[in-house]
N, CA, C and O atoms as a printed pandas DataFrame, in Angstrom:
     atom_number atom_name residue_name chain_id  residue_number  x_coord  y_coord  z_coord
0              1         N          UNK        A               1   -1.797   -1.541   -1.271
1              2        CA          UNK        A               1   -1.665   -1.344   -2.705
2              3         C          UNK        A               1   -0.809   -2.441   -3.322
3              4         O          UNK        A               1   -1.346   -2.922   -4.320
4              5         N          UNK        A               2    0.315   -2.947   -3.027
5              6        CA          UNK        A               2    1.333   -3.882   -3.212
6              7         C          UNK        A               2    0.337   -5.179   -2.992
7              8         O          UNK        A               2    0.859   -6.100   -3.621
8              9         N          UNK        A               3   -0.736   -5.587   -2.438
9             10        CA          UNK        A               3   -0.988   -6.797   -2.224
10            11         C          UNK        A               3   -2.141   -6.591   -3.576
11            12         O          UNK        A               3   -1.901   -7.430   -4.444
12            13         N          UNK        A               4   -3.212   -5.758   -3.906
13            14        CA          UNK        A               4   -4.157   -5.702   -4.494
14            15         C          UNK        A               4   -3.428   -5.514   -6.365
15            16         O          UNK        A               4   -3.980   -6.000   -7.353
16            17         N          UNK        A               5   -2.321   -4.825   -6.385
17            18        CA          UNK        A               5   -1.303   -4.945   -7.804
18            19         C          UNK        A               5   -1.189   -6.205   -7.443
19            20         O          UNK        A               5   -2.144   -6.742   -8.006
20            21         N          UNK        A               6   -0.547   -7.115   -6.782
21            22        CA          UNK        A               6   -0.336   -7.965   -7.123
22            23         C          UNK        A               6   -0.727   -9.324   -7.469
23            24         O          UNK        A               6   -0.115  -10.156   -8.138
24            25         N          UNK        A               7   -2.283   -9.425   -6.672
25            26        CA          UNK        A               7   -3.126  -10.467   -7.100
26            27         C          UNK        A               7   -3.550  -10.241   -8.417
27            28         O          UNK        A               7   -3.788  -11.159   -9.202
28            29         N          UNK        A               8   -3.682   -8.706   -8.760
29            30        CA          UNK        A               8   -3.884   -8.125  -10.472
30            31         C          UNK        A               8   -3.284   -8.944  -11.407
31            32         O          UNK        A               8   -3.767   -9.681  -12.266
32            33         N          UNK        A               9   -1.925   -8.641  -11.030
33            34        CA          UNK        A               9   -0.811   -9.260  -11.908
34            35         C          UNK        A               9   -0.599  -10.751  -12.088
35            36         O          UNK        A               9   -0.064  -11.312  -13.044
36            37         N          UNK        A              10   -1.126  -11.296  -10.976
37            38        CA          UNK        A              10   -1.193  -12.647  -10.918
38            39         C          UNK        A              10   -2.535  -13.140  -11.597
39            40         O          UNK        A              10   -2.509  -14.339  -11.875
40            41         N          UNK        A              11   -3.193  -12.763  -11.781
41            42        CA          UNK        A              11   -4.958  -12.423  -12.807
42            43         C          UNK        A              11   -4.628  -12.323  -14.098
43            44         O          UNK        A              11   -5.414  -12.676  -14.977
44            45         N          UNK        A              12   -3.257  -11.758  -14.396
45            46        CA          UNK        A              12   -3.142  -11.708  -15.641
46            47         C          UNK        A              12   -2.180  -12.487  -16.114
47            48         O          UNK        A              12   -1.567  -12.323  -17.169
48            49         N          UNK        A              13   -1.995  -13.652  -15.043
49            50        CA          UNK        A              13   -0.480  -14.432  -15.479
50            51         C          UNK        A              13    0.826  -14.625  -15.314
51            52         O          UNK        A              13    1.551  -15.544  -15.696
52            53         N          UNK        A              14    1.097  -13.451  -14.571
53            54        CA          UNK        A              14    2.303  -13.582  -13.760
54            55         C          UNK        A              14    2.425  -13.562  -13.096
55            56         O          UNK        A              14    1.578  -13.095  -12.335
56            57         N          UNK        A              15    4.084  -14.238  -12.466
57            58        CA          UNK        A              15    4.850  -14.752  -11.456
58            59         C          UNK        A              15    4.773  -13.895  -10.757
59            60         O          UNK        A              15    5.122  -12.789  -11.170
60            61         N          UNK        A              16    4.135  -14.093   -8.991
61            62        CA          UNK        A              16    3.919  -12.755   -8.296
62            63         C          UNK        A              16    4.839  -13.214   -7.044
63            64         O          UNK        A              16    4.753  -14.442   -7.033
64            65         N          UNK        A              17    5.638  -12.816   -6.037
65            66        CA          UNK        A              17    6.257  -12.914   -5.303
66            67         C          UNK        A              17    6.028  -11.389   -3.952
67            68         O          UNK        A              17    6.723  -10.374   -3.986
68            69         N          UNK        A              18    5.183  -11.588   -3.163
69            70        CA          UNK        A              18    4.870  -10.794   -2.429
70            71         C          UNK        A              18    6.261  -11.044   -0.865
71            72         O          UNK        A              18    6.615  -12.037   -0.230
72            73         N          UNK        A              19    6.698   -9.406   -0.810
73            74        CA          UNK        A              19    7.735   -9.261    0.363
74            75         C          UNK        A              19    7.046   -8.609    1.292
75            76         O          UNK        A              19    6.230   -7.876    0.733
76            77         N          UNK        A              20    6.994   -8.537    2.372
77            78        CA          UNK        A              20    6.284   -7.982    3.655
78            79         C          UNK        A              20    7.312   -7.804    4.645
79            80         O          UNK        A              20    7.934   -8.854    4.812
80            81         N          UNK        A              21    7.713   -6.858    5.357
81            82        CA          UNK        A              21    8.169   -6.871    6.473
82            83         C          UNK        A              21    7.895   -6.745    7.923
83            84         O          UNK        A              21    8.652   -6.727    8.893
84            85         N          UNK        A              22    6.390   -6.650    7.791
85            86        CA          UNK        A              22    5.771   -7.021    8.903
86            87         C          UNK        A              22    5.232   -8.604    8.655
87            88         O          UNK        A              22    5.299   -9.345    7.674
88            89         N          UNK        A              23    4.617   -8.785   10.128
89            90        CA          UNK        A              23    4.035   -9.946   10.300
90            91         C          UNK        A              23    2.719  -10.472    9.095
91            92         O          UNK        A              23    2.452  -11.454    8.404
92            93         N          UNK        A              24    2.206   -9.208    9.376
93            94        CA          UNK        A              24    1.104   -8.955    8.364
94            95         C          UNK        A              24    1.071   -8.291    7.194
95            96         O          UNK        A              24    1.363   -7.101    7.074
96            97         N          UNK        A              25    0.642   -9.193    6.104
97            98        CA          UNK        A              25    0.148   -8.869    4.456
98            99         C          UNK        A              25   -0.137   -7.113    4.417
99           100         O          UNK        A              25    0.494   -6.171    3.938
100          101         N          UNK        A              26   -1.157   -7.212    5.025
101          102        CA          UNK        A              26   -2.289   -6.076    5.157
102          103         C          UNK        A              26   -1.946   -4.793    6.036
103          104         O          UNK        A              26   -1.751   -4.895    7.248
104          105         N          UNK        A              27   -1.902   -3.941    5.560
105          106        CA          UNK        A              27   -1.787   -2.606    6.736
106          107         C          UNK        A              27   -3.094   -2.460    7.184
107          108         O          UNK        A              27   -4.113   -3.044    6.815
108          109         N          UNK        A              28   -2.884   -1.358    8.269
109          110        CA          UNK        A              28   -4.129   -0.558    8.819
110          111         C          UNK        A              28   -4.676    0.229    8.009
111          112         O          UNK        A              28   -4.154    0.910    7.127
112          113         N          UNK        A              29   -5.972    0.117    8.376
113          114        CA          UNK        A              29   -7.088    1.542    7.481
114          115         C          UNK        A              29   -7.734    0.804    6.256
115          116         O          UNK        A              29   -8.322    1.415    5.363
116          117         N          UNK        A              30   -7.579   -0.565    6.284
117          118        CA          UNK        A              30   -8.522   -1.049    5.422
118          119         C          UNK        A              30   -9.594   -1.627    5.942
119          120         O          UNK        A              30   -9.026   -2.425    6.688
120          121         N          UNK        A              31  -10.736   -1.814    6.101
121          122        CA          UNK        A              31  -12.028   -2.636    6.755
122          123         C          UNK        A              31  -11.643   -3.721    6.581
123          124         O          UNK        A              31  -10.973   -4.088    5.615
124          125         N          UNK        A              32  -12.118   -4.580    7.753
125          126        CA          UNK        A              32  -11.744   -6.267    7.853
126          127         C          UNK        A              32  -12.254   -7.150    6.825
127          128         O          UNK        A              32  -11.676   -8.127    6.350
128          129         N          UNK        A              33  -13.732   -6.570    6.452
129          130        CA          UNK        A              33  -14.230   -7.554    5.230
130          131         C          UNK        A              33  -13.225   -7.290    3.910
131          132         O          UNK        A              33  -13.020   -8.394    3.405
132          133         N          UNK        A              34  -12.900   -6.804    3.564
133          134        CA          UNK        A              34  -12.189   -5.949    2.327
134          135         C          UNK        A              34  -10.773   -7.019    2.349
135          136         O          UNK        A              34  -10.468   -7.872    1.516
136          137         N          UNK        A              35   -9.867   -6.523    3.954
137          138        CA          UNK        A              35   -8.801   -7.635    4.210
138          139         C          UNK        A              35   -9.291   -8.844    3.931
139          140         O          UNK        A              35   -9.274   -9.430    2.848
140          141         N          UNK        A              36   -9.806   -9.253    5.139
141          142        CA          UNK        A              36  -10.234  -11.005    4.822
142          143         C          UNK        A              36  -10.302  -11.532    3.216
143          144         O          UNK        A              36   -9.486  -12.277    2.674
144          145         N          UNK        A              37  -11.559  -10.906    2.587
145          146        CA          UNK        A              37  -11.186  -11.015    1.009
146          147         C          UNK        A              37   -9.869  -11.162    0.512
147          148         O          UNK        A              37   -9.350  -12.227    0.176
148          149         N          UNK        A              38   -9.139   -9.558    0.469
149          150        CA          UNK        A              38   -8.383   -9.816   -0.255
150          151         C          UNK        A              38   -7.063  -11.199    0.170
151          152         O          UNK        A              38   -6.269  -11.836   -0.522
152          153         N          UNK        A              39   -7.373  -11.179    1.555
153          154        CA          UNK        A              39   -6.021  -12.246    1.810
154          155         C          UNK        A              39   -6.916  -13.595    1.435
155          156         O          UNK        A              39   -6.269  -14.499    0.906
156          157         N          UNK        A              40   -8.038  -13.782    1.606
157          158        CA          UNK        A              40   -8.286  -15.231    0.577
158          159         C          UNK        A              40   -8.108  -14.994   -0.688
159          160         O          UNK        A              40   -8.119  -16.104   -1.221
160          161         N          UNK        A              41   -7.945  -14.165   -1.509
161          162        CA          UNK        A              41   -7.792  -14.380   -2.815
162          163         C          UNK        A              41   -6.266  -14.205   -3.431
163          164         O          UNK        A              41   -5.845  -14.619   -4.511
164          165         N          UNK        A              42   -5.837  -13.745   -2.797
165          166        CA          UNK        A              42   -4.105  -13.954   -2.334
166          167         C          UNK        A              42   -3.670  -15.427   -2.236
167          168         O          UNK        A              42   -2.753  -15.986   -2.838
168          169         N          UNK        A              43   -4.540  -15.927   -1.338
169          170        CA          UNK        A              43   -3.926  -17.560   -1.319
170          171         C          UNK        A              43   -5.223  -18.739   -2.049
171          172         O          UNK        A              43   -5.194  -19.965   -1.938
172          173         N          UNK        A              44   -6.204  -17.978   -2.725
173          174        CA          UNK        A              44   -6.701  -18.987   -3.603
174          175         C          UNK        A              44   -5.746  -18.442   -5.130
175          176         O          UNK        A              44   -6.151  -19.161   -6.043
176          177         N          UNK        A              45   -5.196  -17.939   -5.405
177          178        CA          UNK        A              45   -4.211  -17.343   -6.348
178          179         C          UNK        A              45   -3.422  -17.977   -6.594
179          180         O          UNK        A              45   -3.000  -18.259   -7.716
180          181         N          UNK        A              46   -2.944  -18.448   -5.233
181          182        CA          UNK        A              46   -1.191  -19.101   -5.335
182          183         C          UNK        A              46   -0.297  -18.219   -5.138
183          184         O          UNK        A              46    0.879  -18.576   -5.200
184          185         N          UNK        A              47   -0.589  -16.992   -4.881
185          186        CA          UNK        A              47    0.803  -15.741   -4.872
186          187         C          UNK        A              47    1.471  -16.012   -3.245
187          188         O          UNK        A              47    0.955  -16.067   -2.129
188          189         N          UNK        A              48    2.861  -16.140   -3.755
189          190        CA          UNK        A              48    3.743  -16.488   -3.246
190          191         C          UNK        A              48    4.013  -15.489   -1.918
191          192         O          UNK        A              48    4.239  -14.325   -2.251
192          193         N          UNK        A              49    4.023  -15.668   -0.912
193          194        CA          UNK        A              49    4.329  -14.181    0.517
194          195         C          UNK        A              49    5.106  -14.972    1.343
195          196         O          UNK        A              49    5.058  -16.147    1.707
196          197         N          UNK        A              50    6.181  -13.578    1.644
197          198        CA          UNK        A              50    7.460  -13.814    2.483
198          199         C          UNK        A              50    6.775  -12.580    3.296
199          200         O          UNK        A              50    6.757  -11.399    2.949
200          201         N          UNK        A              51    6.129  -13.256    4.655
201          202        CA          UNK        A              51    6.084  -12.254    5.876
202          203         C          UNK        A              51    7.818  -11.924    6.373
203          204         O          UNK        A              51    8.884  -12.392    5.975
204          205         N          UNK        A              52    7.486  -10.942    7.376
205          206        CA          UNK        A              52    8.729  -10.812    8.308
206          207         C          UNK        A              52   10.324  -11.115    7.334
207          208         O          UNK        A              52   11.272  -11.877    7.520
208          209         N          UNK        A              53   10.060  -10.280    6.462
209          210        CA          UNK        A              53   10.900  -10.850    5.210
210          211         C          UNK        A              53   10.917   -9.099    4.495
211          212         O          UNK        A              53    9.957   -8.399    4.174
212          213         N          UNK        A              54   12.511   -8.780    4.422
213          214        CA          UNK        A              54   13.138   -7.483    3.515
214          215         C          UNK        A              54   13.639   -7.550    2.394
215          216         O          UNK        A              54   14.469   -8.451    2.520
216          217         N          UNK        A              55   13.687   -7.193    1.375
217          218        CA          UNK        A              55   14.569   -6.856    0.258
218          219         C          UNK        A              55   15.714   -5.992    0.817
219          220         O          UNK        A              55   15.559   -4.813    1.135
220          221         N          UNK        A              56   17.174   -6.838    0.938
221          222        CA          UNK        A              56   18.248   -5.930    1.196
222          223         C          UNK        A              56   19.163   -5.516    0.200
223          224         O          UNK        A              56   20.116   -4.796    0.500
224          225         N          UNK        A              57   18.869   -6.088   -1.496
225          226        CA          UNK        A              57   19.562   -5.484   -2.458
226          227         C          UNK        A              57   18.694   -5.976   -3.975
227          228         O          UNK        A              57   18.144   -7.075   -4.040
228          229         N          UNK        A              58   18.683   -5.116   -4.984
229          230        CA          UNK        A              58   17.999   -5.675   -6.144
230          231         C          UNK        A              58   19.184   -5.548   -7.228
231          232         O          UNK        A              58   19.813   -4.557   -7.599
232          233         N          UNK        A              59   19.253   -6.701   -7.548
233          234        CA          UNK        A              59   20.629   -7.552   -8.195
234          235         C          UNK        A              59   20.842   -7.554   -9.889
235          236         O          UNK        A              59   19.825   -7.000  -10.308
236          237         N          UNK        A              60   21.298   -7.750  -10.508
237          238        CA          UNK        A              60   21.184   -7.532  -11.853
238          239         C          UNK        A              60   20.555   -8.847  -11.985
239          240         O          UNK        A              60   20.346   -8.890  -13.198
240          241         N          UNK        A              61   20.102  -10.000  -11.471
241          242        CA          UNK        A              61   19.494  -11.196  -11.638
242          243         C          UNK        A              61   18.144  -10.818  -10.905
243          244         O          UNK        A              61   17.250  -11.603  -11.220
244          245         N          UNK        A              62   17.760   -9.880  -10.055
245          246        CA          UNK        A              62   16.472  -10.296   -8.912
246          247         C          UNK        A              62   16.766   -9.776   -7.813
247          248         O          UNK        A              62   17.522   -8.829   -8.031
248          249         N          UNK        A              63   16.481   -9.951   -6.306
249          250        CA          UNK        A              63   16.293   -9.568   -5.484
250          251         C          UNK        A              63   17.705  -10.579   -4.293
251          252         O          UNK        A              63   18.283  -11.598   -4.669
252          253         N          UNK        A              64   17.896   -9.972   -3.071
253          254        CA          UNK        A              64   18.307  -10.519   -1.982
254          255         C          UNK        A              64   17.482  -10.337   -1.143
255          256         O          UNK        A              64   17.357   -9.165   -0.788
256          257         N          UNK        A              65   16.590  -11.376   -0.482
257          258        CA          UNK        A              65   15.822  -10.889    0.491
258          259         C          UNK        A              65   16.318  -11.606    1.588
259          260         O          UNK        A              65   17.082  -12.565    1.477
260          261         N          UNK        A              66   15.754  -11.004    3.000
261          262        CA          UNK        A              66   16.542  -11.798    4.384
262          263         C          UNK        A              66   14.923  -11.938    5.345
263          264         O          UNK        A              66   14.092  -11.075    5.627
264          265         N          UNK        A              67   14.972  -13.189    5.601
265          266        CA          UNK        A              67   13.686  -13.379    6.715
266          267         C          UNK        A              67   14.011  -14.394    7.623
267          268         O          UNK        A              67   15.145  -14.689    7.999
268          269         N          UNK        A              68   12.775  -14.998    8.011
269          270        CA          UNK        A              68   12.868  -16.147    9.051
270          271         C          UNK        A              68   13.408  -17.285    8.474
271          272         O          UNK        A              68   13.624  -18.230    9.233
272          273         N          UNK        A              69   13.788  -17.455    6.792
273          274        CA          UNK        A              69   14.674  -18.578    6.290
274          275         C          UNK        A              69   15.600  -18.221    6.139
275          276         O          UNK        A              69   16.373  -19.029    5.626
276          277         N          UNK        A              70   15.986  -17.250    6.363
277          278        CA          UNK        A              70   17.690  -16.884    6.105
278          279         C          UNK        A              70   17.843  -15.940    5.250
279          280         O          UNK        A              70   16.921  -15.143    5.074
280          281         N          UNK        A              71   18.970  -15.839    4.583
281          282        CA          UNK        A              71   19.101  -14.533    3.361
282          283         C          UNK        A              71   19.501  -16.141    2.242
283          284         O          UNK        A              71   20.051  -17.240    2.319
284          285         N          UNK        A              72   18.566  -15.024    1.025
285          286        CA          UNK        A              72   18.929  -16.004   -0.318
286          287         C          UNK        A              72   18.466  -14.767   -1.423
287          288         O          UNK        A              72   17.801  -13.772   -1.133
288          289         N          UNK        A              73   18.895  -15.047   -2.475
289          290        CA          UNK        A              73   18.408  -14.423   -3.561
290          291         C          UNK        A              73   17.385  -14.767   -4.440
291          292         O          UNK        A              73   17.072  -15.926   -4.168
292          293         N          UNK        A              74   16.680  -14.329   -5.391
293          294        CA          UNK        A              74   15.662  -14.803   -5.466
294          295         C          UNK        A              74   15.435  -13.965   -7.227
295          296         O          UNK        A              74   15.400  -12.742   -7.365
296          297         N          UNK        A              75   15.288  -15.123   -8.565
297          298        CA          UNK        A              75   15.975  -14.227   -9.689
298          299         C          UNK        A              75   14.371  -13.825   -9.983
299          300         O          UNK        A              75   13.429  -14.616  -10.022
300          301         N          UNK        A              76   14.329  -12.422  -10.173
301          302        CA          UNK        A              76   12.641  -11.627  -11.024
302          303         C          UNK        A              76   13.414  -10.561  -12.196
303          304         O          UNK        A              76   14.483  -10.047  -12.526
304          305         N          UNK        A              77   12.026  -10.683  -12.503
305          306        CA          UNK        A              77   12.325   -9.354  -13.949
306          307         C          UNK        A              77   11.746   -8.083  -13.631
307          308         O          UNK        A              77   11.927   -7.076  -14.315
308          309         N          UNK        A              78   11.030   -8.132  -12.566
309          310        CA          UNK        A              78   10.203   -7.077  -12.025
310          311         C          UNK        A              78   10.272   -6.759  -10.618
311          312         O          UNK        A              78    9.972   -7.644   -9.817
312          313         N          UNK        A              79   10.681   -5.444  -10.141
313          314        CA          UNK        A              79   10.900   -5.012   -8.764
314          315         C          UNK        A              79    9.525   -4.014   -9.078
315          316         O          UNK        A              79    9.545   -3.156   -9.960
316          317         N          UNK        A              80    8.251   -4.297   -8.143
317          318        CA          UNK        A              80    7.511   -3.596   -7.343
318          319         C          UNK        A              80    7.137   -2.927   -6.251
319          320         O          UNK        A              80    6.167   -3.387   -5.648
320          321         N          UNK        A              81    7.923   -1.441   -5.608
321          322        CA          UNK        A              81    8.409   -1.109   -4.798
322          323         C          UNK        A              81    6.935   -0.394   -4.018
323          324         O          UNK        A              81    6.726    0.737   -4.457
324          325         N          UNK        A              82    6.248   -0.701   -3.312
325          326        CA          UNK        A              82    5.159   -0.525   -2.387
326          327         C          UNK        A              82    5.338   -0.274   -1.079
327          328         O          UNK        A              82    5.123   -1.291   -0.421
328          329         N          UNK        A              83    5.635    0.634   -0.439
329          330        CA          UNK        A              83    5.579    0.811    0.664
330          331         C          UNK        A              83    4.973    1.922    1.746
331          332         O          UNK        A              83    5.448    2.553    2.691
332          333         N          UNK        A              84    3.946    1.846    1.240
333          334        CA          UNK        A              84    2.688    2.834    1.920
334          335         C          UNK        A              84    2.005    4.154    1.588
335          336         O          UNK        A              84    1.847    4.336    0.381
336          337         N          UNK        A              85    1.654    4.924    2.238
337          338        CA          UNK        A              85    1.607    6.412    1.706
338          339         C          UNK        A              85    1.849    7.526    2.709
339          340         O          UNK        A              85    1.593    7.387    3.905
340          341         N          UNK        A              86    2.341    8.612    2.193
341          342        CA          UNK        A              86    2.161   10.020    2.859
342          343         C          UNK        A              86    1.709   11.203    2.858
343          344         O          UNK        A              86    2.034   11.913    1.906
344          345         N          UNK        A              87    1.147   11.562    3.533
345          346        CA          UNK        A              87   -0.223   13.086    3.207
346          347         C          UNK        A              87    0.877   13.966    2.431
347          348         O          UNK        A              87    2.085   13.797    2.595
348          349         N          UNK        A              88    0.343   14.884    1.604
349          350        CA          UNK        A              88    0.516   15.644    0.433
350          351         C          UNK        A              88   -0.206   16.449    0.446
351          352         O          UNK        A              88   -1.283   16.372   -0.143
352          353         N          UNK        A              89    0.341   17.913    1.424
353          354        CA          UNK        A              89   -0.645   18.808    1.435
354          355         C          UNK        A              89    0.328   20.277    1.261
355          356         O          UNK        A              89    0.193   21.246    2.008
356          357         N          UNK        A              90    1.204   20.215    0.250
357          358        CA          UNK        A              90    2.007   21.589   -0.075
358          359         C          UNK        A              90    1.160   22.526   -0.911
359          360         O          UNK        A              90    1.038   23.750   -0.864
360          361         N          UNK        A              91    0.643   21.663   -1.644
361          362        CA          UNK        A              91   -0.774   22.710   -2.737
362          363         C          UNK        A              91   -1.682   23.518   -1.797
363          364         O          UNK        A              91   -1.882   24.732   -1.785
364          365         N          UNK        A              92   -2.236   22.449   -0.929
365          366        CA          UNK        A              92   -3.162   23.513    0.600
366          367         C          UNK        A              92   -2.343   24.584    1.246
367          368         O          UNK        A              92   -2.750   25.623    1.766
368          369         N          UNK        A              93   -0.995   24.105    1.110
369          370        CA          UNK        A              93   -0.380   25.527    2.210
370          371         C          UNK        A              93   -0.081   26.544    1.337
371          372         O          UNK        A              93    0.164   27.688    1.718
372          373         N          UNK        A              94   -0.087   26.094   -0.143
373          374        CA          UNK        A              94    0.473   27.557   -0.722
374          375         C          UNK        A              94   -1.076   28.197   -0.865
375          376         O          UNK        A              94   -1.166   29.339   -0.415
376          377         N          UNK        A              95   -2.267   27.645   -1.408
377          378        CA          UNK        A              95   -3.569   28.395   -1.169
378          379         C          UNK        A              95   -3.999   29.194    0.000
379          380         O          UNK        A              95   -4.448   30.338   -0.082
380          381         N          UNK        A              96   -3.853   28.599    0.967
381          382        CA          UNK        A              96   -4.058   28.834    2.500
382          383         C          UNK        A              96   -3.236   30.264    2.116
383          384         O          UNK        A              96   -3.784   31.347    2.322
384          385         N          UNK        A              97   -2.272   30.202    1.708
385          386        CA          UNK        A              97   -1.001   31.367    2.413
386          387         C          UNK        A              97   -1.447   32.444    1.424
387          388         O          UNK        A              97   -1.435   33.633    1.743
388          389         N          UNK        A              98   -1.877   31.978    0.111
389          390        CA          UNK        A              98   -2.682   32.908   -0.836
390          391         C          UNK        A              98   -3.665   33.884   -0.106
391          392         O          UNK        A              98   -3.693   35.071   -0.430
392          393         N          UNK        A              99   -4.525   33.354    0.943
393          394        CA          UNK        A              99   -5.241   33.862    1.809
394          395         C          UNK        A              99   -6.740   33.091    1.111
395          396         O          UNK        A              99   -7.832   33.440    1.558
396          397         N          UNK        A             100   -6.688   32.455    0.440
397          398        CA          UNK        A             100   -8.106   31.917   -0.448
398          399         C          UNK        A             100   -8.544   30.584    0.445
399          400         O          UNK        A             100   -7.951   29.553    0.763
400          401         N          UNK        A             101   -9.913   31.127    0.698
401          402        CA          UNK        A             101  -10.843   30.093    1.846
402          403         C          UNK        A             101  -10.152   28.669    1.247
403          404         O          UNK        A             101   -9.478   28.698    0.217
404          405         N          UNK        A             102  -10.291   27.945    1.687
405          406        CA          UNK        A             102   -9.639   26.448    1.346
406          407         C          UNK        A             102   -9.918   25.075    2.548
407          408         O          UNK        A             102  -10.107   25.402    3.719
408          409         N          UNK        A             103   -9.925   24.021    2.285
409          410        CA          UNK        A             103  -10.728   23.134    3.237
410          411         C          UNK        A             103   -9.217   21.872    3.244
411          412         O          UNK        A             103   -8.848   21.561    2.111
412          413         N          UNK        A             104   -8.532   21.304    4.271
413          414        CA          UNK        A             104   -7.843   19.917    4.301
414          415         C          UNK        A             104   -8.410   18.860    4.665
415          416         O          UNK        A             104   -8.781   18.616    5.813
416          417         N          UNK        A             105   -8.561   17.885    3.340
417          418        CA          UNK        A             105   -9.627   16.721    3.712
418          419         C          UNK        A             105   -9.134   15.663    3.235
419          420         O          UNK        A             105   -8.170   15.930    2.517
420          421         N          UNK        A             106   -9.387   14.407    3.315
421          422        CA          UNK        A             106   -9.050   13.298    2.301
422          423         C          UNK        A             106   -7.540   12.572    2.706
423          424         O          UNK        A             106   -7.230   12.444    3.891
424          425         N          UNK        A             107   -6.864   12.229    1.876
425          426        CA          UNK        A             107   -5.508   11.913    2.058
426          427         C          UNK        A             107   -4.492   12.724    2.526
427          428         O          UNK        A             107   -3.720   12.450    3.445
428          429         N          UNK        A             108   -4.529   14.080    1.634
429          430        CA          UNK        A             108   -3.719   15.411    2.142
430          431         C          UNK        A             108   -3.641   15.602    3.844
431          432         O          UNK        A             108   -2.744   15.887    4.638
432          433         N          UNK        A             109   -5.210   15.256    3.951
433          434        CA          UNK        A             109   -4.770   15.697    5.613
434          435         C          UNK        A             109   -4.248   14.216    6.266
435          436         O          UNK        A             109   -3.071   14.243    6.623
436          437         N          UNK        A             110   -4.726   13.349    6.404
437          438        CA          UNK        A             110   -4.152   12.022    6.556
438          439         C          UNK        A             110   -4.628   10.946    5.611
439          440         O          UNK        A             110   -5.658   10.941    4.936
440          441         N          UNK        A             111   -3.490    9.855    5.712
441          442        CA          UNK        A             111   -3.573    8.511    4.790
442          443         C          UNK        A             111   -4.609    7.846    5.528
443          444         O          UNK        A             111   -4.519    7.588    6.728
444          445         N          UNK        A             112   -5.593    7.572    4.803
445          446        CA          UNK        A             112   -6.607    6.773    5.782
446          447         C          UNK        A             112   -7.356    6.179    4.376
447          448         O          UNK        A             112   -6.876    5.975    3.261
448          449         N          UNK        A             113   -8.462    6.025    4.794
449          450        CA          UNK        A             113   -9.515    5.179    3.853
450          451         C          UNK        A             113  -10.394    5.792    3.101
451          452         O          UNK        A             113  -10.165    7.002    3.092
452          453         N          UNK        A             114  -11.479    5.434    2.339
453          454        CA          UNK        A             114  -12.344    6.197    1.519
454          455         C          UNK        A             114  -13.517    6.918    2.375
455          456         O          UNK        A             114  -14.250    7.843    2.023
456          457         N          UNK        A             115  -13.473    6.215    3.605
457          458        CA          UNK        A             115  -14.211    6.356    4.559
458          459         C          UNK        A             115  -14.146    8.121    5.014
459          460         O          UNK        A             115  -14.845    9.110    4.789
460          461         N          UNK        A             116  -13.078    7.870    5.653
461          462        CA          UNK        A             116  -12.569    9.159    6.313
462          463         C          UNK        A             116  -12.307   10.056    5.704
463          464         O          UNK        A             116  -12.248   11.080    6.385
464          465         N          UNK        A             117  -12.044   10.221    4.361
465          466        CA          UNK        A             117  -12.155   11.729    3.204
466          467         C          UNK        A             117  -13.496   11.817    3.225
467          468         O          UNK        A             117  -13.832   12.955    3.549
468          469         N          UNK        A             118  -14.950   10.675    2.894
469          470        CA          UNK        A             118  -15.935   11.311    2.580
470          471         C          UNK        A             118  -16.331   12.100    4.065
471          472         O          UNK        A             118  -16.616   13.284    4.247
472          473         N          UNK        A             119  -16.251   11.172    4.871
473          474        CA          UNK        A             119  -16.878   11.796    6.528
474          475         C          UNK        A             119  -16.023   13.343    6.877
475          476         O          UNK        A             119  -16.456   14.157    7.692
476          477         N          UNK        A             120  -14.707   13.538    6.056
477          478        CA          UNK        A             120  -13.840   15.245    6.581
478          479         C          UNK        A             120  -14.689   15.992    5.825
479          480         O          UNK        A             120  -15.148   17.090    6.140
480          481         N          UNK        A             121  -15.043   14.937    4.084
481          482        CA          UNK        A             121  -15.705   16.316    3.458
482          483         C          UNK        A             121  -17.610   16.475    3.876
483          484         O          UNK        A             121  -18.405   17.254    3.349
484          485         N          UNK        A             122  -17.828   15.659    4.744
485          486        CA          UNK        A             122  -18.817   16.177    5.086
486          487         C          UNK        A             122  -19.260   16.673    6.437
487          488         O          UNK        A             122  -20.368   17.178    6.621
488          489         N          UNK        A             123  -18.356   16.510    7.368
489          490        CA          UNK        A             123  -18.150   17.786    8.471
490          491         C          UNK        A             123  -18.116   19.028    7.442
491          492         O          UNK        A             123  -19.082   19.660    7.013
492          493         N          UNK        A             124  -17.099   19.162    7.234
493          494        CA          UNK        A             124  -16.514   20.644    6.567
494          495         C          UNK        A             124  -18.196   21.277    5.854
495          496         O          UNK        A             124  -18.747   22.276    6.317
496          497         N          UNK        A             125  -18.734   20.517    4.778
497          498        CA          UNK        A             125  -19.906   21.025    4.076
498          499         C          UNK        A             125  -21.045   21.286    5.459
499          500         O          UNK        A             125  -21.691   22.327    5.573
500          501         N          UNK        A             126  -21.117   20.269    6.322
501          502        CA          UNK        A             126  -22.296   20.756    7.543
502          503         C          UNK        A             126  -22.001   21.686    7.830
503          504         O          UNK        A             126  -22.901   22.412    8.253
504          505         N          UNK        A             127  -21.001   22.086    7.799
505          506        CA          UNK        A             127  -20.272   23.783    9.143
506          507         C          UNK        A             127  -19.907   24.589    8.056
507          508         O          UNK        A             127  -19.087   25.433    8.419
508          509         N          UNK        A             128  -20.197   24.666    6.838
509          510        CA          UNK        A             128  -20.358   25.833    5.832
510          511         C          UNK        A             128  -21.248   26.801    5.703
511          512         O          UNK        A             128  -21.141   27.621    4.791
């Protein structure tokens, strides 16, 4: 999400400064064609990426980040805080506990792709 906002933002003109703390841009659970894309258009963009690189404080000027160049600060007007997702399934347990038939599919049951919600919701509809 943090890489796809930010080629956005850079589409519309602004200064984009991408932080990663892994090796890699890209997490898991996206298809390779989709990656590949988006990381060429990331660097036909010009948007700026600090792999293996943290934000350890956001400053009244910008950021402190620390990586494989060292720690430096770095002045922005904009902190974009992206850092993944987590299933969200308290609405299912209070239904469930209601006793009302109910199905966990999609993100709620795990963070995955568009893939894997349509394929849960169509187990679930075959075995209905």
């Amino acid at each position: 999400v943090g890489a796809e906002l930010g080629l956005w933002l850079k589409r519309l003109g602004r200064t984009v400064i991408l932080i990663e703390a892994s090796d890699k841009i890209l997490g898991g659970g996206m298809p390779v064609m989709n990656a590949d894309m988006l990381t060429d258009l990331l660097h036909y963009e010009y948007v700026e990426i600090h792999r293996q690189t943290r934000v350890t404080e956001i400053t009244p000027r910008g950021i402190r980040i620390v990586g494989p160049e060292g720690e430096r600060d770095v002045n922005v007007d904009t902190v974009v805080y992206a850092v993944g997702y987590r299933s969200e399934n308290r609405l299912w347990n209070e239904i469930k506990a209601d006793g009302i038939e109910s199905y966990l599919l999609g993100d709620a049951k795990r963070v995955n792709n568009i893939m894997y919600a349509i394929w849960d919701a169509f187990e679930i509809a075959r075995n209905l």
